[in-house]
C-alpha positions in Angstrom: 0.0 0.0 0.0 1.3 3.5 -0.8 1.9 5.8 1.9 -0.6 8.8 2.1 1.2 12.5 0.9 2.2 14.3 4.0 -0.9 16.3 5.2 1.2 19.8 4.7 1.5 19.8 0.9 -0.3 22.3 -0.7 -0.7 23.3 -4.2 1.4 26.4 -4.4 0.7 28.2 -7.6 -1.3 27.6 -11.2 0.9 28.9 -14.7 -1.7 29.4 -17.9 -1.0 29.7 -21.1 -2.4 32.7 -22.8 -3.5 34.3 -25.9 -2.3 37.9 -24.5 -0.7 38.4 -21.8 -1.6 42.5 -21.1 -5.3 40.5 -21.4 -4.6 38.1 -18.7 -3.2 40.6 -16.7 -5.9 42.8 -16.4 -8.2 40.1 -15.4 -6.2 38.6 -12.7 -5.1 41.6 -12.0 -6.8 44.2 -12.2 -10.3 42.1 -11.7 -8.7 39.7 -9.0 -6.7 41.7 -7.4 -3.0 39.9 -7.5 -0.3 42.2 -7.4 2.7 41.7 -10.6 5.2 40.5 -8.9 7.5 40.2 -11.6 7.8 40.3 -15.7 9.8 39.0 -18.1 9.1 41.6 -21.5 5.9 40.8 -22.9 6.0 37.6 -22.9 5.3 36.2 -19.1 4.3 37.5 -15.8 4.1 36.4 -12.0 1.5 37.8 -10.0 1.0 37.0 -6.0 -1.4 37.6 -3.1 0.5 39.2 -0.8 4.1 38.8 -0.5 4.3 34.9 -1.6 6.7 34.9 -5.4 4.0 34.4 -7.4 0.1 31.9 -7.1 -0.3 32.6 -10.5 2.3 32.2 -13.8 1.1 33.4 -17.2 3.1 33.3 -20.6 2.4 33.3 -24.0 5.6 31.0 -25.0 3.1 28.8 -26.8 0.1 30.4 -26.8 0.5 34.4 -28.1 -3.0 34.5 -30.1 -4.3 31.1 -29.4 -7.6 30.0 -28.6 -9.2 28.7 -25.8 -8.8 24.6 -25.8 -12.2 22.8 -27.4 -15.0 21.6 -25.6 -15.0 17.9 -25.1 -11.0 17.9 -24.5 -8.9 17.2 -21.7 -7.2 19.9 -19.7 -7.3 22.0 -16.6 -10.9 22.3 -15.1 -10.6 24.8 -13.3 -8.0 27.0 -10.9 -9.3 27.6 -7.4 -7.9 30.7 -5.1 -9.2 30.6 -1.5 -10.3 33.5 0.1 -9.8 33.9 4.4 -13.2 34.5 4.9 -17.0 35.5 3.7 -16.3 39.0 3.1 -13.3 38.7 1.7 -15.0 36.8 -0.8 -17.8 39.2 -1.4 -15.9 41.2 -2.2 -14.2 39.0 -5.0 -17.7 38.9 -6.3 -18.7 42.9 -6.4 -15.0 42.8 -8.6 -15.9 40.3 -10.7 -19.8 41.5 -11.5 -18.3 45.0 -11.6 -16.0 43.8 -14.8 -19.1 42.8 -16.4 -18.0 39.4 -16.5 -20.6 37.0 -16.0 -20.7 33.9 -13.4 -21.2 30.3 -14.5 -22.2 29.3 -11.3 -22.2 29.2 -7.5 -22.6 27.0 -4.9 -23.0 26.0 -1.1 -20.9 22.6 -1.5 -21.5 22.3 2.7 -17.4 22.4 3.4 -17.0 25.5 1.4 -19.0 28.1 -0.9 -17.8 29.0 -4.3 -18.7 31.0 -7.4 -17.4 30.2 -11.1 -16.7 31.5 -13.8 -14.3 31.9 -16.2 -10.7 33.9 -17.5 -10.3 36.2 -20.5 -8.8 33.0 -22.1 -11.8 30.4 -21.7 -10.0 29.0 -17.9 -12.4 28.0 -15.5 -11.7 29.5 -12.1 -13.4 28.9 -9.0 -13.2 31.6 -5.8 -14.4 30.2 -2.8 -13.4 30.1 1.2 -14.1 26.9 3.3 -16.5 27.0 6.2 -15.0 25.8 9.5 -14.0 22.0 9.6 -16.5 22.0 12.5 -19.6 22.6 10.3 -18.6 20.3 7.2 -21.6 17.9 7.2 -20.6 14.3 7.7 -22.6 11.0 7.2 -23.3 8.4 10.2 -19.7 6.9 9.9 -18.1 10.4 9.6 -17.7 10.8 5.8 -17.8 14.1 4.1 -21.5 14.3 3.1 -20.8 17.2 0.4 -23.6 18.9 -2.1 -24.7 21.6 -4.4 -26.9 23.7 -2.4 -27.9 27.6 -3.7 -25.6 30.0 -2.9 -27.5 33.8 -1.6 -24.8 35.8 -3.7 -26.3 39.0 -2.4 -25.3 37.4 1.5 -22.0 37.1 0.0 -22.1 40.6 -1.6 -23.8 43.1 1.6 -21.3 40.6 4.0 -18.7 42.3 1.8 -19.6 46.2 2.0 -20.4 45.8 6.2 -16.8 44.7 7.2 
């Protein structure tokens, strides 16, 4: 039997592939919120919450004025960026509908509640932040029991503006 991954590993950062990379940058950005961190010409760019190198790679090495992968073809899903807490990610939200870009979804999942939608460059991405351990719902033998509940966005949104 394999041994289990040691329960510290995290994922630390996404890199995409993009069809322009000023593009990208203003969505993650100037949308999202992640600071530059560092560029290389016009060709990549590193961008970080805070003061970690960089959650989030872009380049255009490959991609500079490609298209978004077809439907019905592997590749990433989604990225998911975790915010500390229920404002925090109300206010994610008021950025995103503020851009005019539109959500693909949202959910109450039970451990965590999330929105979707997706990059300049067809990526899914997921913003979320994970209710307490304490109040993840869990079956009769202590399984995760998660779902698909509704989401109140607006909760999310005037949670936001009264912190």
């Amino acid at each position: 039997m394999t041994r289990p991954i040691h329960p510290a590993v995290r994922v630390g950062h996404i890199h995409l592939k993009v069809a322009d990379l000023e593009r990208a940058i203003g969505f993650y950005s100037g949308v999202l919120g992640f600071e530059v961190s560092q560029r290389y010409g016009t060709q990549a760019a590193f961008l970080a919450a805070g003061d970690y190198h960089h959650h989030i790679g872009l380049n255009t090495w490959d991609s500079a004025g490609g298209t978004p992968p077809a439907s019905g073809h592997t590749g990433l899903y989604h990225s998911a960026f975790l915010y500390p807490d229920r404002a925090s990610l109300g206010d994610a939200i008021k950025r995103v509908l503020a851009a005019g870009i539109e959500l693909d979804g949202a959910a109450d999942h039970g451990v965590s509640e999330a929105v979707y939608l997706r990059d300049p460059d067809g990526n899914g991405v997921e913003l979320y932040r994970d209710k307490p351990m304490s109040d993840w719902p869990r079956g009769a033998h202590g399984t995760l029991q998660m779902g698909n509940a509704r989401l109140d966005l607006q909760a999310l949104i005037d949670q936001a503006g009264a912190e």
